[in-house]
Backbone as CSV, one residue per row, in Angstrom:
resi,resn,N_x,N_y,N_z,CA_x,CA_y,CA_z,C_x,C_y,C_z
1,UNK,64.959,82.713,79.749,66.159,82.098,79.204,65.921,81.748,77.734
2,UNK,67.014,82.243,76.864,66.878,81.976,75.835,67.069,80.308,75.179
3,UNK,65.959,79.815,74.224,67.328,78.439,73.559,68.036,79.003,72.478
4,UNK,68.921,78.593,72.013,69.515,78.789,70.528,69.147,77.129,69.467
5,UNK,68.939,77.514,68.462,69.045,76.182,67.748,69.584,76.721,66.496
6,UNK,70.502,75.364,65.926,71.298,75.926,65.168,71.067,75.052,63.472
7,UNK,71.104,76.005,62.721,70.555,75.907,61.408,71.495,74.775,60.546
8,UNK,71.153,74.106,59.910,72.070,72.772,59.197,73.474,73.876,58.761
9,UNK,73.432,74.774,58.168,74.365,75.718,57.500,75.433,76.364,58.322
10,UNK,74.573,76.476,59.594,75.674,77.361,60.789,76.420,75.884,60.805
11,UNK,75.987,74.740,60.993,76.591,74.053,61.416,77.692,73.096,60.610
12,UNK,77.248,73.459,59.484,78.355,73.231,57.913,79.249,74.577,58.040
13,UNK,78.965,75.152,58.500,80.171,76.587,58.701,81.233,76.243,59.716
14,UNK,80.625,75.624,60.831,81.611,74.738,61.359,81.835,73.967,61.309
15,UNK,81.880,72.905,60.905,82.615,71.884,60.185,83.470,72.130,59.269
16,UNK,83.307,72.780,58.528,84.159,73.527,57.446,85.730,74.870,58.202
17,UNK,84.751,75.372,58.884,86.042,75.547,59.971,87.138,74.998,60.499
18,UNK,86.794,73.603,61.241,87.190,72.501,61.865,88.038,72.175,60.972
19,UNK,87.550,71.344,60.150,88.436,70.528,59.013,89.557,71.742,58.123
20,UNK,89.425,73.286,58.254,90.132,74.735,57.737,91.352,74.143,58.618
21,UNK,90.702,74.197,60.271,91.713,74.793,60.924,93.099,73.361,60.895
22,UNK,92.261,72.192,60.876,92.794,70.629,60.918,94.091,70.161,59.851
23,UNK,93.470,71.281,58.637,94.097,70.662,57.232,95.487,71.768,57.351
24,UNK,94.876,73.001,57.664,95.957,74.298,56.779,96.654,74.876,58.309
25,UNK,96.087,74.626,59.244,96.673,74.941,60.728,97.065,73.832,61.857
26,UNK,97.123,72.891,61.820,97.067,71.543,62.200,96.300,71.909,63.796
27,UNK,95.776,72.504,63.657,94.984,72.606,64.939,93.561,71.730,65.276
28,UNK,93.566,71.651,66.816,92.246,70.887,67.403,90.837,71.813,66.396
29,UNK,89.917,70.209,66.471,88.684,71.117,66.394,87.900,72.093,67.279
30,UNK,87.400,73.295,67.019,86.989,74.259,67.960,85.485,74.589,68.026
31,UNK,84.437,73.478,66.947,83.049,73.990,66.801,82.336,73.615,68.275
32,UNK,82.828,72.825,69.228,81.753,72.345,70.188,82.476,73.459,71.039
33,UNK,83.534,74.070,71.379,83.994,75.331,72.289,82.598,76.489,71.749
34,UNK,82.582,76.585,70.901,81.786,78.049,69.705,80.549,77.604,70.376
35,UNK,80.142,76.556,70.061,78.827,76.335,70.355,78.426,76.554,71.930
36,UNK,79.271,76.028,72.616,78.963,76.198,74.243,79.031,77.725,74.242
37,UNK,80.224,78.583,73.795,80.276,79.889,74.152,79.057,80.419,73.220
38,UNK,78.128,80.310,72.344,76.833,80.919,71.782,75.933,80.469,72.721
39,UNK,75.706,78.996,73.493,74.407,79.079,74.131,75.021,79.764,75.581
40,UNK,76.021,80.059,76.332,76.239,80.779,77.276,76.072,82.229,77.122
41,UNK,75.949,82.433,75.850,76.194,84.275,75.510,74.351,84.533,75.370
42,UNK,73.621,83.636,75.119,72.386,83.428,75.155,71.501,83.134,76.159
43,UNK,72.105,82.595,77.027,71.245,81.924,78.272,70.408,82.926,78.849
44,UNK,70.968,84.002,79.353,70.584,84.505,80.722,69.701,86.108,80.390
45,UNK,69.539,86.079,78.375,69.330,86.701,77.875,67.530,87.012,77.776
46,UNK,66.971,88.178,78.282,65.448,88.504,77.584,65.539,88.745,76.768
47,UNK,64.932,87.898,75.618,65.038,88.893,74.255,64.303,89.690,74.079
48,UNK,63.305,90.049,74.960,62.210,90.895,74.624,63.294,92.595,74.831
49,UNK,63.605,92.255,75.314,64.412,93.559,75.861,65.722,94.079,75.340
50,UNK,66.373,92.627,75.185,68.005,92.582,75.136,68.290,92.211,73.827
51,UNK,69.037,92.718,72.449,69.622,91.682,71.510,71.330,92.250,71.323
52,UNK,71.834,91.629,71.274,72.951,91.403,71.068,73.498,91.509,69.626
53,UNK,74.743,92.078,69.457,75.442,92.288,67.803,74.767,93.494,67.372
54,UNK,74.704,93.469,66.004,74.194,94.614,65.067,73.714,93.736,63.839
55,UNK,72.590,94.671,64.010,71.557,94.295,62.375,72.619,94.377,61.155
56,UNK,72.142,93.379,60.366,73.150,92.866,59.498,72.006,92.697,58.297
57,UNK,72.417,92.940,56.796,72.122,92.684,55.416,72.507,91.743,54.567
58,UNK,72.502,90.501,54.652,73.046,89.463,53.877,72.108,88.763,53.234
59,UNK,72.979,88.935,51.522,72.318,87.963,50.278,72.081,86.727,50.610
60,UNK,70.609,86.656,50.506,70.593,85.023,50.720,69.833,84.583,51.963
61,UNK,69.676,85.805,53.016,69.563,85.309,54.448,68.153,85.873,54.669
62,UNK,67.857,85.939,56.126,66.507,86.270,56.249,66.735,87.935,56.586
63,UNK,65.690,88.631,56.487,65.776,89.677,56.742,66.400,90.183,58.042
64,UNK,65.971,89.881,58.940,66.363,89.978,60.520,67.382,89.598,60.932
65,UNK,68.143,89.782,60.594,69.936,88.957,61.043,70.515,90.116,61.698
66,UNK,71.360,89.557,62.856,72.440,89.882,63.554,73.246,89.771,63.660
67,UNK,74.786,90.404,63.644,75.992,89.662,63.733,76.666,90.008,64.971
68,UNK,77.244,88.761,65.368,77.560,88.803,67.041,79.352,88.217,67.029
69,UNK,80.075,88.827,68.217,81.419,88.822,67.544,81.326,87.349,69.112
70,UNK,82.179,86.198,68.939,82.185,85.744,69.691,83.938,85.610,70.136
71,UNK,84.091,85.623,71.240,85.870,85.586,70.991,86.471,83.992,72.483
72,UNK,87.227,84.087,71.796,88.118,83.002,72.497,89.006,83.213,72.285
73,UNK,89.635,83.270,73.884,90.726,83.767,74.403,91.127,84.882,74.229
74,UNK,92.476,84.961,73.520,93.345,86.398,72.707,92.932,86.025,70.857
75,UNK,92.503,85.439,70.402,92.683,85.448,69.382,91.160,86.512,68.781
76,UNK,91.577,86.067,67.342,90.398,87.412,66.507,88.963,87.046,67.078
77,UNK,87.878,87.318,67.156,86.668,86.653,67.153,85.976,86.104,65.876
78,UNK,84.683,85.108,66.514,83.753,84.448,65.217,83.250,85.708,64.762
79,UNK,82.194,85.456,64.112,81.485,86.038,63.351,80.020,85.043,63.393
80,UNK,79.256,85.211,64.379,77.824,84.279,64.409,76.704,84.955,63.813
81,UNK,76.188,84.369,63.021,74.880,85.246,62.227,73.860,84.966,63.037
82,UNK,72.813,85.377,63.399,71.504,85.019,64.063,70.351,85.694,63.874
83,UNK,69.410,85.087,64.142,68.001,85.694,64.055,67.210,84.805,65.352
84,UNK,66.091,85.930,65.458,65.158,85.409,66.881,63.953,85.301,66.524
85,UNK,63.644,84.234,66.402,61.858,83.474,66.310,61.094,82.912,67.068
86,UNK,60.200,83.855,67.498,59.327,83.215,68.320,60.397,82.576,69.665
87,UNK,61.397,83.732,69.940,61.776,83.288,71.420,63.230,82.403,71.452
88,UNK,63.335,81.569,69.985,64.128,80.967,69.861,65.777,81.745,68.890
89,UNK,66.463,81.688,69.817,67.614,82.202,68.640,68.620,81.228,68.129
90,UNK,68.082,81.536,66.625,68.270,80.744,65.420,69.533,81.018,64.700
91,UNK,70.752,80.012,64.965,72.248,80.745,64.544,72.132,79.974,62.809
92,UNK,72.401,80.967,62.674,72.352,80.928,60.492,73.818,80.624,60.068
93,UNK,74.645,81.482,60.332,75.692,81.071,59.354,77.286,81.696,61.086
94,UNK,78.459,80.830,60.519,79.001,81.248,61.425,80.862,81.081,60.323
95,UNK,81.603,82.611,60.811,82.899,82.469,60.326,83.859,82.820,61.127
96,UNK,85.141,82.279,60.446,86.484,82.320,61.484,87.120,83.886,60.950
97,UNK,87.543,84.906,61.756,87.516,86.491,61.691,88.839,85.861,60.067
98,UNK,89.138,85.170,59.906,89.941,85.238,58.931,89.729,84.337,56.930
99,UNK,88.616,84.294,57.563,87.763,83.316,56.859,87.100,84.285,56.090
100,UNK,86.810,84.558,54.508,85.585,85.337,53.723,84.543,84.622,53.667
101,UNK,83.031,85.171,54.478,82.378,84.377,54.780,80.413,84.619,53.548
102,UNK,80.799,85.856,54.121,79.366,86.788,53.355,79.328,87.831,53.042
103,UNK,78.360,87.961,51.843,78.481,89.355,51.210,77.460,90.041,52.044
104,UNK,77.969,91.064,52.620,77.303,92.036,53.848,76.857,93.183,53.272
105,UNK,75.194,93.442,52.791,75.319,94.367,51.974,74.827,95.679,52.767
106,UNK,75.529,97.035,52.373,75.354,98.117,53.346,74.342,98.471,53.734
């Protein structure tokens, strides 16, 4: 079983979400839904075997990144960045599918 732990930044990505969706959509906050649906999409996961998303190139980030589409309900999906250390998967940066989040380089 995997843990996830989540990086000060993933977690300023949501917050920044939250307060997006609060100010310009008058909508509920949605980061503790995201978060339950990343450690459920993680749980039951070997990583030795199994990774999830596609290798990803972003300025700024660590080499090893993944991007994983997370979705709720009918609407667009997240966008969760991650990397796996030593067993642990480490969520880096996270955006709303309508949100410009990172420069993704090819």
């Amino acid at each position: 079983m995997a843990s996830v732990e989540w990086t000060r930044k993933a977690l300023s990505d949501l917050d920044r979400t939250d307060a997006w969706r609060e100010e310009d959509l008058d909508l509920p906050p949605i980061s503790a839904v995201i978060m339950d649906l990343v450690r459920h999409k993680f749980a039951g996961l070997d990583l030795e075997r199994i990774q999830l998303g596609t290798p990803v190139t972003v300025r700024g980030e660590a080499r090893d990144l993944f991007i994983c589409l997370v979705h709720l309900k009918k609407s667009e999906p997240y966008k969760v960045f991650y990397r796996v250390d030593h067993g642990v998967v480490q969520m880096r940066r996270v955006g709303h599918p309508r949100q410009r989040l990172l420069p993704v380089i090819p």
